[in-house]
PQR file with spaces between the fields and no chain letter, atoms N, CA, C, O and H, PARSE charges and radii, in Angstrom:
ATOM       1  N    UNK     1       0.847   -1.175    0.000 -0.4000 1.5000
ATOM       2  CA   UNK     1       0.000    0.000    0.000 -0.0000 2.0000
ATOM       3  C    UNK     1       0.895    1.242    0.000  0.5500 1.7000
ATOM       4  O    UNK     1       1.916    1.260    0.688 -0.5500 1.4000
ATOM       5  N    UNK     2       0.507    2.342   -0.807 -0.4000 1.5000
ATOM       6  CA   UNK     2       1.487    3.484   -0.760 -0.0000 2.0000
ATOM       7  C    UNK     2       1.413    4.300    0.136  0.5500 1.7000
ATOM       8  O    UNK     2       0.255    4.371    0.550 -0.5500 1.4000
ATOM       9  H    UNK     2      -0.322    2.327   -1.366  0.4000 1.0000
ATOM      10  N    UNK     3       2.239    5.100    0.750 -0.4000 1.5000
ATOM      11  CA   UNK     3       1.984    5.936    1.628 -0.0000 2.0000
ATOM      12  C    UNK     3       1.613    7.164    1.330  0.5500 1.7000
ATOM      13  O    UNK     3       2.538    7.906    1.001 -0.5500 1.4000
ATOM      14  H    UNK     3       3.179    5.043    0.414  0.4000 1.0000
ATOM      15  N    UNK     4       0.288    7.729    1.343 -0.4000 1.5000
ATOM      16  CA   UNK     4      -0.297    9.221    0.970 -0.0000 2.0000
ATOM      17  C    UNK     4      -0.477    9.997    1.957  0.5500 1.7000
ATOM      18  O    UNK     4      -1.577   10.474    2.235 -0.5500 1.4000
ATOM      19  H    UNK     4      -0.464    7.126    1.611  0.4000 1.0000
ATOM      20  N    UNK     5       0.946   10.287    2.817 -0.4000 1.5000
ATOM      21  CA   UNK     5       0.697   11.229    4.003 -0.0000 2.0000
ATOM      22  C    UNK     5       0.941   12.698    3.223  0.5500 1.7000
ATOM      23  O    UNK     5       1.751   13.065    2.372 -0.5500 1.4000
ATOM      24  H    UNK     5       1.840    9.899    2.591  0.4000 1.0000
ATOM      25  N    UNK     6      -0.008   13.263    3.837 -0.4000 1.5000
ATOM      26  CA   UNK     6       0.328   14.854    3.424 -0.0000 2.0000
ATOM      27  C    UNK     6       0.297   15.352    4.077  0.5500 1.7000
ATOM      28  O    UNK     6      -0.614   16.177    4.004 -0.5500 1.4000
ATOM      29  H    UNK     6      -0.666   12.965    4.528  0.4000 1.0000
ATOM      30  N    UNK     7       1.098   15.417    5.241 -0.4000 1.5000
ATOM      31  CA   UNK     7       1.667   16.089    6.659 -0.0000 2.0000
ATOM      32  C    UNK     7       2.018   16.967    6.129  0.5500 1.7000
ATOM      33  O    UNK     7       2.696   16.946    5.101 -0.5500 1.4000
ATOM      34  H    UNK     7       1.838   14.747    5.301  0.4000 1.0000
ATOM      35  N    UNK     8       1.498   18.271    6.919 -0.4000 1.5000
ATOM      36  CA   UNK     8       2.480   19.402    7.100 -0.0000 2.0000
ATOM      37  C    UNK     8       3.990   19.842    6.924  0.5500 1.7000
ATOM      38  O    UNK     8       4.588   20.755    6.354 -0.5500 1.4000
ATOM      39  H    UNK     8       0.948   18.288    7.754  0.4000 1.0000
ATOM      40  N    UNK     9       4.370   18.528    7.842 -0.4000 1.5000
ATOM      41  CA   UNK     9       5.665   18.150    7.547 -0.0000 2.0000
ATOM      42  C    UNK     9       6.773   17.585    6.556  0.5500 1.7000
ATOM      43  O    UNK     9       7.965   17.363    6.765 -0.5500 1.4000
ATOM      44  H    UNK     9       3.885   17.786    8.304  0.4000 1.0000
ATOM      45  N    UNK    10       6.131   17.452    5.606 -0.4000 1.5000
ATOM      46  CA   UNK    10       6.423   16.378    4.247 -0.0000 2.0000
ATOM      47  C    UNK    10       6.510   18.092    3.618  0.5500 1.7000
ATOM      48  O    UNK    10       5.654   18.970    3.515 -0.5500 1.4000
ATOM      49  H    UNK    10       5.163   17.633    5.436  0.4000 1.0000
ATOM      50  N    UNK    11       7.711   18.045    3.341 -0.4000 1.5000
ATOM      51  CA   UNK    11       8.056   19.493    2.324 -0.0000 2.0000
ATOM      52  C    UNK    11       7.977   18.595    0.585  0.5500 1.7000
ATOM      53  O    UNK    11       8.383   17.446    0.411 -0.5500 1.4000
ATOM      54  H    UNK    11       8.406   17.331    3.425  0.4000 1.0000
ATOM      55  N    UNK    12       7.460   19.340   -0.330 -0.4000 1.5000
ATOM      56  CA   UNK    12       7.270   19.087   -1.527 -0.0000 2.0000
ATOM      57  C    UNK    12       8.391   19.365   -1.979  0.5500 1.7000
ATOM      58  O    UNK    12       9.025   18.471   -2.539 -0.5500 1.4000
ATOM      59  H    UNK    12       7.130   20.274   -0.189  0.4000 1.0000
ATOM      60  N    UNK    13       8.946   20.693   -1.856 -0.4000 1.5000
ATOM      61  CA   UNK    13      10.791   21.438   -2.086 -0.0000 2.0000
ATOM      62  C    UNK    13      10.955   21.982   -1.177  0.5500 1.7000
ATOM      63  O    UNK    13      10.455   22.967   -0.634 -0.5500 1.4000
ATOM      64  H    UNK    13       8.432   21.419   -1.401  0.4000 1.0000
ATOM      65  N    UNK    14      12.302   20.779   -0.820 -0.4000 1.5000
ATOM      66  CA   UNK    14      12.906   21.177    0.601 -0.0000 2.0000
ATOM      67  C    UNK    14      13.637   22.604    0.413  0.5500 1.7000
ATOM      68  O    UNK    14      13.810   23.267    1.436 -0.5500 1.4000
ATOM      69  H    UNK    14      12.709   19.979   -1.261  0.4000 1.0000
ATOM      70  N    UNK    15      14.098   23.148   -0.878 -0.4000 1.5000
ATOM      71  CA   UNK    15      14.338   24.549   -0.735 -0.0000 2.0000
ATOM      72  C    UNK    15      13.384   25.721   -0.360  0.5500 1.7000
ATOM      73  O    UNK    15      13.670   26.883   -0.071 -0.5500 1.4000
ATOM      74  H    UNK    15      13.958   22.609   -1.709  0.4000 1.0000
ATOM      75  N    UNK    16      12.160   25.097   -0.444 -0.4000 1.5000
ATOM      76  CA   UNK    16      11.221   26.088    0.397 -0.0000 2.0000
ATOM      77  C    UNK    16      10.780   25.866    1.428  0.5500 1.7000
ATOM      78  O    UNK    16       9.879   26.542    1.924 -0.5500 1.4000
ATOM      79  H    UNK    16      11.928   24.153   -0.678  0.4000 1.0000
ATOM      80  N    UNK    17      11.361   24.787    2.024 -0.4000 1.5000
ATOM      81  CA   UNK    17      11.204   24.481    3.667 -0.0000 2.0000
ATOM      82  C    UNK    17      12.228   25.405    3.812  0.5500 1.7000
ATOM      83  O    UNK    17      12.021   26.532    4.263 -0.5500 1.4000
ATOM      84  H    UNK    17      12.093   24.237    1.621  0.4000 1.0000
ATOM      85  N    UNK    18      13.230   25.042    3.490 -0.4000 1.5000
ATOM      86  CA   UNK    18      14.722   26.156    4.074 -0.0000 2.0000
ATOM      87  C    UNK    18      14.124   27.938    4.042  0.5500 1.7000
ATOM      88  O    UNK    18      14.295   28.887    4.808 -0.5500 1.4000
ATOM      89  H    UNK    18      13.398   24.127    3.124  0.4000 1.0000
ATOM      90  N    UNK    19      13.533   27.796    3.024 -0.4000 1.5000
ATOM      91  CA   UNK    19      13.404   29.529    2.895 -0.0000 2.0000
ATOM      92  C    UNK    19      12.078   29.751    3.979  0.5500 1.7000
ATOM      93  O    UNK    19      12.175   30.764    4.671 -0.5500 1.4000
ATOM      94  H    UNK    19      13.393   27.025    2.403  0.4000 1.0000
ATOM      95  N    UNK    20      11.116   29.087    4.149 -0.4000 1.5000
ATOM      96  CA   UNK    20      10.089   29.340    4.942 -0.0000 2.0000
ATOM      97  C    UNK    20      10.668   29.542    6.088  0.5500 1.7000
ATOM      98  O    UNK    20      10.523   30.717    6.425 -0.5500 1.4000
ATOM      99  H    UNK    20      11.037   28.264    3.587  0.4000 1.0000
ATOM     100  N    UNK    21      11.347   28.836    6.952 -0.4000 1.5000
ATOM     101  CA   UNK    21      11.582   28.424    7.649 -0.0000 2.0000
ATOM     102  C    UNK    21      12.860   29.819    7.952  0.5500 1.7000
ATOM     103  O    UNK    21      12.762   30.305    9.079 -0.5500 1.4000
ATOM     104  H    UNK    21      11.466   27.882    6.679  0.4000 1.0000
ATOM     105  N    UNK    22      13.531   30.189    7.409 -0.4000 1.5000
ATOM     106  CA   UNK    22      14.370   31.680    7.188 -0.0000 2.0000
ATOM     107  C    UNK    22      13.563   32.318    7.690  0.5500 1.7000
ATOM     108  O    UNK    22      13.728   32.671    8.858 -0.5500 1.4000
ATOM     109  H    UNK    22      13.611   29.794    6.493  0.4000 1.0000
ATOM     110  N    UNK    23      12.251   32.735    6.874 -0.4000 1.5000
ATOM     111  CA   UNK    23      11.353   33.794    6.918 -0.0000 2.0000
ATOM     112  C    UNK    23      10.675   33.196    8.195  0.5500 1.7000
ATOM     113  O    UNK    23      10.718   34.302    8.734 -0.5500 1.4000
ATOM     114  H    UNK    23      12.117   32.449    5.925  0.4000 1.0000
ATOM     115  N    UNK    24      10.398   32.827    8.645 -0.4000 1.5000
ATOM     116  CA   UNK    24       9.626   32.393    9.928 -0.0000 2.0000
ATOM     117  C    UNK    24      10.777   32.734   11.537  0.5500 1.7000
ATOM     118  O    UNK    24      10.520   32.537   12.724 -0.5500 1.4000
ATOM     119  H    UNK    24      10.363   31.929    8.207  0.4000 1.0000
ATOM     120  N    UNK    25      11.614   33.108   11.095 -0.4000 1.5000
ATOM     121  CA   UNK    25      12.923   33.475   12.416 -0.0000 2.0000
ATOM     122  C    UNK    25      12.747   34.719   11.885  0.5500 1.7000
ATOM     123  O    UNK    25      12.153   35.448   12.680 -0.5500 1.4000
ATOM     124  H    UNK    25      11.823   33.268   10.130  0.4000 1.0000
ATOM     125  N    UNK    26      13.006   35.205   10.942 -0.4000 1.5000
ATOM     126  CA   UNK    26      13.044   36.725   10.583 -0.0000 2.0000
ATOM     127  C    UNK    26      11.222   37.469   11.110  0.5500 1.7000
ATOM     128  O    UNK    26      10.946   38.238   12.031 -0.5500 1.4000
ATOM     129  H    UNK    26      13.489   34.613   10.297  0.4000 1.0000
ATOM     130  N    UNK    27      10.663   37.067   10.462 -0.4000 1.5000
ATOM     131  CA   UNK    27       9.304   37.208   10.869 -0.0000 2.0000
ATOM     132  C    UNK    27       9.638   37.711   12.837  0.5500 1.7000
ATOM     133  O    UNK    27       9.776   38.800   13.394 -0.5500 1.4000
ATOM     134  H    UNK    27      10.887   36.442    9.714  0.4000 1.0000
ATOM     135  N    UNK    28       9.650   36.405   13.287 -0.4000 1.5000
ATOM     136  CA   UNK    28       9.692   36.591   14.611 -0.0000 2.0000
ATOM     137  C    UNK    28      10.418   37.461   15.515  0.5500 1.7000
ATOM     138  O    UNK    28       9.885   37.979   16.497 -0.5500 1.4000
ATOM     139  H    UNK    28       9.538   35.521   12.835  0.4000 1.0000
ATOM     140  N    UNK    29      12.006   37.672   15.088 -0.4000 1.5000
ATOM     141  CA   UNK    29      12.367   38.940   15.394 -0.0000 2.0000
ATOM     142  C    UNK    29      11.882   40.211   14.473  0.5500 1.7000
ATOM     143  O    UNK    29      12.657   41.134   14.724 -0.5500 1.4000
ATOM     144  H    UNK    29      12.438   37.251   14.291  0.4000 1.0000
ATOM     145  N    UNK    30      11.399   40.414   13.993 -0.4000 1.5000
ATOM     146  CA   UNK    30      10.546   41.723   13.851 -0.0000 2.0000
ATOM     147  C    UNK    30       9.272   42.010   14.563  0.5500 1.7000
ATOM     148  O    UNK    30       8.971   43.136   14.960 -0.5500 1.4000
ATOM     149  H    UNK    30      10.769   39.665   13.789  0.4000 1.0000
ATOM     150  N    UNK    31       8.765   41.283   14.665 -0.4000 1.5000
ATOM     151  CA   UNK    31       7.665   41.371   15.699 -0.0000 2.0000
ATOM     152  C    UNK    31       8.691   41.163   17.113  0.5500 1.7000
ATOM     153  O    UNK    31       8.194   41.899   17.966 -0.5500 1.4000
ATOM     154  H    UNK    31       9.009   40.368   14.342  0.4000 1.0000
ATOM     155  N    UNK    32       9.440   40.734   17.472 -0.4000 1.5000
ATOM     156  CA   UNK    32       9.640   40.418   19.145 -0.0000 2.0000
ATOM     157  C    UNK    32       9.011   39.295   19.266  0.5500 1.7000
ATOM     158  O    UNK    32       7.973   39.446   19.912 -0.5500 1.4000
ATOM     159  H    UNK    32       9.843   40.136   16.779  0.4000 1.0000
ATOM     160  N    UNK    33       9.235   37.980   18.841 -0.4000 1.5000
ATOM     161  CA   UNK    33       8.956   36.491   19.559 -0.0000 2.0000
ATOM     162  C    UNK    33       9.542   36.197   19.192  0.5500 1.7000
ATOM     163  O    UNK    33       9.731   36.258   17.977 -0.5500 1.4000
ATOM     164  H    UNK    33      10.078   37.857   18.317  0.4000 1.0000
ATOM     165  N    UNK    34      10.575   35.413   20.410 -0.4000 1.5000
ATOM     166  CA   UNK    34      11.772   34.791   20.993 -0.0000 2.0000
ATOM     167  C    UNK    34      12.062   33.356   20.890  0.5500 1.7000
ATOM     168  O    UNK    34      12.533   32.438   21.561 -0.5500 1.4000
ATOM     169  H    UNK    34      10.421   35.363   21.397  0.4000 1.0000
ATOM     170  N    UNK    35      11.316   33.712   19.172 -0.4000 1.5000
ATOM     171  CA   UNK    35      11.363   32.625   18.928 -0.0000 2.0000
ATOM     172  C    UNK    35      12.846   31.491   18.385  0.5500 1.7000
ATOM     173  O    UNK    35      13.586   32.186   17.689 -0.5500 1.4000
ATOM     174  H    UNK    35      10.934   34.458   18.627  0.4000 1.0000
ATOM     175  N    UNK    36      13.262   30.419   18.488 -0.4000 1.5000
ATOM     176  CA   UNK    36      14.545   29.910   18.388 -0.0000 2.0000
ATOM     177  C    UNK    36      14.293   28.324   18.145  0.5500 1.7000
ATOM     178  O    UNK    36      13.308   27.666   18.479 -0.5500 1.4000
ATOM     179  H    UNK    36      12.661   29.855   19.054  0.4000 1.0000
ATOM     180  N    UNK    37      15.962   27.717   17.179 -0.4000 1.5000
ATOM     181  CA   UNK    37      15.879   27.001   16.685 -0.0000 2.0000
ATOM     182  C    UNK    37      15.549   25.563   17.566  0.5500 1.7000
ATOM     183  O    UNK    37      15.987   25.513   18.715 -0.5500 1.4000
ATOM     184  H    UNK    37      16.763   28.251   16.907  0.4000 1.0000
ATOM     185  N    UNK    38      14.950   24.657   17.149 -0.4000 1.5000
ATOM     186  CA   UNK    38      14.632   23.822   18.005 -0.0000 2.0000
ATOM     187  C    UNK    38      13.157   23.892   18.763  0.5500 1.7000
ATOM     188  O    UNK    38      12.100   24.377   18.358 -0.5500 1.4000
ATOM     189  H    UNK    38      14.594   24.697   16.215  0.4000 1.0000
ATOM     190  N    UNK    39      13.489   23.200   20.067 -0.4000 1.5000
ATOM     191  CA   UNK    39      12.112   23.632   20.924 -0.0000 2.0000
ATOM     192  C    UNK    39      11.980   24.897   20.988  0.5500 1.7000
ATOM     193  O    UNK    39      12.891   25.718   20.886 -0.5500 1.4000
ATOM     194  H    UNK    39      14.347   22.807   20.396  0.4000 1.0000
ATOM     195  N    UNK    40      10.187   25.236   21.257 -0.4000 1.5000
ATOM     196  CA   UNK    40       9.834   26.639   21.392 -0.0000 2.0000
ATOM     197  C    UNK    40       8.608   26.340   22.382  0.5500 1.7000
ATOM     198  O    UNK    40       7.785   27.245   22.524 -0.5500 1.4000
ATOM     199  H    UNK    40       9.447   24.569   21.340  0.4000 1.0000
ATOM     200  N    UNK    41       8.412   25.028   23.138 -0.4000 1.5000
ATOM     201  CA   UNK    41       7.423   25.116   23.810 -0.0000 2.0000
ATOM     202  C    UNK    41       6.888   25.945   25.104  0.5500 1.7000
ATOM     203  O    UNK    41       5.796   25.864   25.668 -0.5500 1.4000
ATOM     204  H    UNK    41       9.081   24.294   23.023  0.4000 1.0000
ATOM     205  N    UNK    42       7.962   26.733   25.378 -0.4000 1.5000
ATOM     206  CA   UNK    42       8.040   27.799   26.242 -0.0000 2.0000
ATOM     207  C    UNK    42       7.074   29.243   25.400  0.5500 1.7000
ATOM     208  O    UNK    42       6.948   30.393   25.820 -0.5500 1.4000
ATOM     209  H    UNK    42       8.849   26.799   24.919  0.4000 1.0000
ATOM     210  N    UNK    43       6.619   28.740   24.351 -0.4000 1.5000
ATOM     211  CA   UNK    43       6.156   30.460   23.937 -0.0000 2.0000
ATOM     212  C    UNK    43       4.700   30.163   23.818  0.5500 1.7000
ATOM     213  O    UNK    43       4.269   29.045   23.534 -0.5500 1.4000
ATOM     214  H    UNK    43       6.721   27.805   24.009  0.4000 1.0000
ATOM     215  N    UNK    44       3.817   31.414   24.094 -0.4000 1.5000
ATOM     216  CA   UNK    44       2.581   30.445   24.319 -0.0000 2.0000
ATOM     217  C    UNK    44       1.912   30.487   22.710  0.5500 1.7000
ATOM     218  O    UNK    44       2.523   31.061   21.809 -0.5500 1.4000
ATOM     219  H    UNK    44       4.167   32.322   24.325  0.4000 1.0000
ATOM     220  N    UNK    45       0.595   29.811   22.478 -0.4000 1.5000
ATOM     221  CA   UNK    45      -0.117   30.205   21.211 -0.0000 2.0000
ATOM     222  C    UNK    45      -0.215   31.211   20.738  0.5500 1.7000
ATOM     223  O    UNK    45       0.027   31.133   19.534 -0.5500 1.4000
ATOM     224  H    UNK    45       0.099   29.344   23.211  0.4000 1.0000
ATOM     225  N    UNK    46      -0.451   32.155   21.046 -0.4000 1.5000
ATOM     226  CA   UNK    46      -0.486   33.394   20.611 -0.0000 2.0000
ATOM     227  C    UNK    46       0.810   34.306   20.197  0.5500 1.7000
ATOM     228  O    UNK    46       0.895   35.298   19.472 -0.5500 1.4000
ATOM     229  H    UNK    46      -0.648   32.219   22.024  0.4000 1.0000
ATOM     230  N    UNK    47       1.846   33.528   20.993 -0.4000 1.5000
ATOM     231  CA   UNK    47       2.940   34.259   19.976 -0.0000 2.0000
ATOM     232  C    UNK    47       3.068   33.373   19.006  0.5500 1.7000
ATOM     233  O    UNK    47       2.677   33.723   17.892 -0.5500 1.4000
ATOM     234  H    UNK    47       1.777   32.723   21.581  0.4000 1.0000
ATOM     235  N    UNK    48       3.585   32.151   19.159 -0.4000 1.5000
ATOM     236  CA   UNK    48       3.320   31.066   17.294 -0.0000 2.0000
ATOM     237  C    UNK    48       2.667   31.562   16.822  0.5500 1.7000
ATOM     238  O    UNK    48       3.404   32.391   16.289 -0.5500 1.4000
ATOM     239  H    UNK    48       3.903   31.867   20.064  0.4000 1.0000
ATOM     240  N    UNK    49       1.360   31.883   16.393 -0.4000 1.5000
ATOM     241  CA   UNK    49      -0.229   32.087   16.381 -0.0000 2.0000
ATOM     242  C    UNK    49       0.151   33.707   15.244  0.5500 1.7000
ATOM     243  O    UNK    49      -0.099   33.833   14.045 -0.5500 1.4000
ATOM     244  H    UNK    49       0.761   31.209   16.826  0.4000 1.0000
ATOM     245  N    UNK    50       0.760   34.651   16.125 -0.4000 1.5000
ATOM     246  CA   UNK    50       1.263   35.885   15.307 -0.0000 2.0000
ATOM     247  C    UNK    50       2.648   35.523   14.662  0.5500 1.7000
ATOM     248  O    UNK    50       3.150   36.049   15.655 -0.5500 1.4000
ATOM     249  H    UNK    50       0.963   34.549   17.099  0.4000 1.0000
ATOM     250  N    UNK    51       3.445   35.227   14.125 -0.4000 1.5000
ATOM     251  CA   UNK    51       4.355   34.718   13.924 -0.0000 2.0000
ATOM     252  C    UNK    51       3.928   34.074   12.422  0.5500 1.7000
ATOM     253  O    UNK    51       4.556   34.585   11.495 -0.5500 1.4000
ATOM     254  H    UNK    51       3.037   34.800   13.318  0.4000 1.0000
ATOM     255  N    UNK    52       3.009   33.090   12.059 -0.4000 1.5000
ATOM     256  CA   UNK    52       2.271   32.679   11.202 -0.0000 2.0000
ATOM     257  C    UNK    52       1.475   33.545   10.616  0.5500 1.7000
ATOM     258  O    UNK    52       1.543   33.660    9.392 -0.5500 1.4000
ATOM     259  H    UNK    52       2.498   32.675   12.812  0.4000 1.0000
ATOM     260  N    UNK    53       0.749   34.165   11.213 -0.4000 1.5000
ATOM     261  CA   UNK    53      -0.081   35.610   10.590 -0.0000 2.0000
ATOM     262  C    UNK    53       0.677   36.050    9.884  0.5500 1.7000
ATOM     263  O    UNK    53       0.588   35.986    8.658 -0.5500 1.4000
ATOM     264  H    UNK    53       0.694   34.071   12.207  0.4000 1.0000
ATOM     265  N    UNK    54       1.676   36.645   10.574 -0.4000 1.5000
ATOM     266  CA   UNK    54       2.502   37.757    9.662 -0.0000 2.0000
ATOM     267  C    UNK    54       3.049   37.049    8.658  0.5500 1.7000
ATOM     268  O    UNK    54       2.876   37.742    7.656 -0.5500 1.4000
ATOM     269  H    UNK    54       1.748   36.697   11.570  0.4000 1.0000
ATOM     270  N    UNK    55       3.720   35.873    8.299 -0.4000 1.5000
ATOM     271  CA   UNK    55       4.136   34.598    7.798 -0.0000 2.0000
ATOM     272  C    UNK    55       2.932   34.812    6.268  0.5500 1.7000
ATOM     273  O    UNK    55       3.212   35.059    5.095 -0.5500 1.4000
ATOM     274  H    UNK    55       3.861   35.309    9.113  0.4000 1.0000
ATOM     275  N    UNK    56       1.927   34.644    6.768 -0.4000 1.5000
ATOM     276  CA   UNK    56       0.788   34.732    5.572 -0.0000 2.0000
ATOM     277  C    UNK    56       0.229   36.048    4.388  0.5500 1.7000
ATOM     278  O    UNK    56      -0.196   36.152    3.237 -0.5500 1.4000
ATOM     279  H    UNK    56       1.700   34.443    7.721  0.4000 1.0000
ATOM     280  N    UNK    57       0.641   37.066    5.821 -0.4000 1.5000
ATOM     281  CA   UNK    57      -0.065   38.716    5.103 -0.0000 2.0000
ATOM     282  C    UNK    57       0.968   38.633    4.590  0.5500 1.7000
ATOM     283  O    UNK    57       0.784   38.577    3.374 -0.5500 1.4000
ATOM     284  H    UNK    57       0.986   36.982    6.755  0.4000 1.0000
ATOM     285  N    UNK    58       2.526   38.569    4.964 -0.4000 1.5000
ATOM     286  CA   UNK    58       3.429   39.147    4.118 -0.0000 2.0000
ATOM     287  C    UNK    58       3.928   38.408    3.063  0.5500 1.7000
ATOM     288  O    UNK    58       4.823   38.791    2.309 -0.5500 1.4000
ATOM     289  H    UNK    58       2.675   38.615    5.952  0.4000 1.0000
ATOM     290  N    UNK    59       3.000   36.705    2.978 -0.4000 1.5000
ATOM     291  CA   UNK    59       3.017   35.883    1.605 -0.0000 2.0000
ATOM     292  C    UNK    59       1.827   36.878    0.471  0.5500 1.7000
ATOM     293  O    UNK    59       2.104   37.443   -0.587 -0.5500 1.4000
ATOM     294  H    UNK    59       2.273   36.394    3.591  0.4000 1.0000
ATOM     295  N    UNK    60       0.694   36.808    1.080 -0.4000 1.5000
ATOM     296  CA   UNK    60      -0.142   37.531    0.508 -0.0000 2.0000
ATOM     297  C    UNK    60       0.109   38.973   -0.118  0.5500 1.7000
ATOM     298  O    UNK    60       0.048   39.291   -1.305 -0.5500 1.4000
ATOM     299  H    UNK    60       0.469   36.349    1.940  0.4000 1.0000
ATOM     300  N    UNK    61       0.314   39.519    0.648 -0.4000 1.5000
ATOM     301  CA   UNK    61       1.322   40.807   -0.041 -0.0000 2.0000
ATOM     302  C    UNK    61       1.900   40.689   -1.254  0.5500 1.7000
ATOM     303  O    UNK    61       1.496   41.070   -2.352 -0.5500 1.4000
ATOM     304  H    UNK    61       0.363   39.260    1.612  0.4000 1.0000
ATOM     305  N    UNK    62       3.153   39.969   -0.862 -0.4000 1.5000
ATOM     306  CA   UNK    62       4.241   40.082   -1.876 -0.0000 2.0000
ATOM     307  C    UNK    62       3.105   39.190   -3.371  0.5500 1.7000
ATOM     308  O    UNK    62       3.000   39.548   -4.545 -0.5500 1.4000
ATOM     309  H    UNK    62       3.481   39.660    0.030  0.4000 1.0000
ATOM     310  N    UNK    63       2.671   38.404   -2.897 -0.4000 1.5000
ATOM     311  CA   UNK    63       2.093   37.890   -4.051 -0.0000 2.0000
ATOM     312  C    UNK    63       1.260   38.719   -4.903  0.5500 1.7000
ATOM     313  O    UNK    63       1.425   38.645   -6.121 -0.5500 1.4000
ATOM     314  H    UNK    63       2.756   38.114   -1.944  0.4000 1.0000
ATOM     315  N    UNK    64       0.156   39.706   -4.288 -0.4000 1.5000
ATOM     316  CA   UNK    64      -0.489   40.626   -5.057 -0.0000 2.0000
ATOM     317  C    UNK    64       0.589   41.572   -5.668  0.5500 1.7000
ATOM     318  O    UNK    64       0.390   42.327   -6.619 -0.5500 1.4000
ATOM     319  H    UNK    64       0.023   39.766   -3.298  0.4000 1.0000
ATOM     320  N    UNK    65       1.618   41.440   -5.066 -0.4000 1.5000
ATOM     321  CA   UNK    65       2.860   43.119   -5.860 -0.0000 2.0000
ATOM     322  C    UNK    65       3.245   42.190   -7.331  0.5500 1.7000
ATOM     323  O    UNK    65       3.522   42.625   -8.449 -0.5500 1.4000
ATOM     324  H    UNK    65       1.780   40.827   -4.293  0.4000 1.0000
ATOM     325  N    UNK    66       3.128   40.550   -6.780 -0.4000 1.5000
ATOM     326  CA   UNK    66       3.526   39.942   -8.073 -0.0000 2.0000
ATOM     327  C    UNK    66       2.760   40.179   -9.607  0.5500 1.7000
ATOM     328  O    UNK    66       3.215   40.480  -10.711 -0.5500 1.4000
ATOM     329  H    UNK    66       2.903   40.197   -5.872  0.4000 1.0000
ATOM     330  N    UNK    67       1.277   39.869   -9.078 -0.4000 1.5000
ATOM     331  CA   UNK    67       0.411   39.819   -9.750 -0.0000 2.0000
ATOM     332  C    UNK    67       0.014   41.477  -10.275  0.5500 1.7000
ATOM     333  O    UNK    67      -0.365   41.701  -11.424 -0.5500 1.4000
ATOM     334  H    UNK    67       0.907   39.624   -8.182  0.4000 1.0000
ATOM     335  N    UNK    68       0.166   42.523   -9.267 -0.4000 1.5000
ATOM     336  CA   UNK    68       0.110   43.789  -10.100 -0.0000 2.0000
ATOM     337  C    UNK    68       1.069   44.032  -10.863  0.5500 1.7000
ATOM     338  O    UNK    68       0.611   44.568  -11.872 -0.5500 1.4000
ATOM     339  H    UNK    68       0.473   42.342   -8.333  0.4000 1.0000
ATOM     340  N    UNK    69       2.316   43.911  -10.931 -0.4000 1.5000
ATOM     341  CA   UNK    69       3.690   43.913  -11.796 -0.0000 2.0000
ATOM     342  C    UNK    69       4.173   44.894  -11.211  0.5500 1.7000
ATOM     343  O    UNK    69       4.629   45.858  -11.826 -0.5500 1.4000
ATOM     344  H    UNK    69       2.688   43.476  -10.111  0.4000 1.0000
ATOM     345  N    UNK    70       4.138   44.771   -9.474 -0.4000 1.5000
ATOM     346  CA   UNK    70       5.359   45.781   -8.845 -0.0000 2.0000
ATOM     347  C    UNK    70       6.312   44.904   -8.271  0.5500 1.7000
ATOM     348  O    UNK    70       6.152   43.685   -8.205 -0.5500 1.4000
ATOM     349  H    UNK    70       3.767   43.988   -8.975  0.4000 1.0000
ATOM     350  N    UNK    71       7.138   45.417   -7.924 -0.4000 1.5000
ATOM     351  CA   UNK    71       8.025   44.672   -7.017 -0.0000 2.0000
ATOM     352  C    UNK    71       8.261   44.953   -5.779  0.5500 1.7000
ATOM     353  O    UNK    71       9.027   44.248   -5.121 -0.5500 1.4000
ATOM     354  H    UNK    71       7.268   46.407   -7.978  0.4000 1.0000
């Protein structure tokens, strides 16, 4: 039987795990969550929680500058 996990975790291109994963530390020091490599179970939901937000608006963003033809 094949395995059809589509975990979260299962990167499609691991070069955009690497880059997400960039932008997700950068993200966090700009906002202020302390956030760091490894465990982070010390931070509560709500800082993960914003961390991902911003993670999304500033995917969303850049994608509409794509689609208007700005940069």
């Amino acid at each position: 039987m094949a395995n059809n996990n589509t975990g979260s975790n299962n990167a499609e291109y691991p070069q955009a795990r690497e880059a997400l994963d960039r932008m997700k530390m950068e993200v966090a020091s700009e906002i202020g969550v302390p956030l760091k490599q490894g465990y982070n179970g010390d931070l509560t939901s709500a800082q993960n929680g914003s961390v991902g937000g911003e993670m999304v608006r500033q995917m969303i963003r850049n994608y509409e500058q794509q689609m208007s033809g700005q940069k």
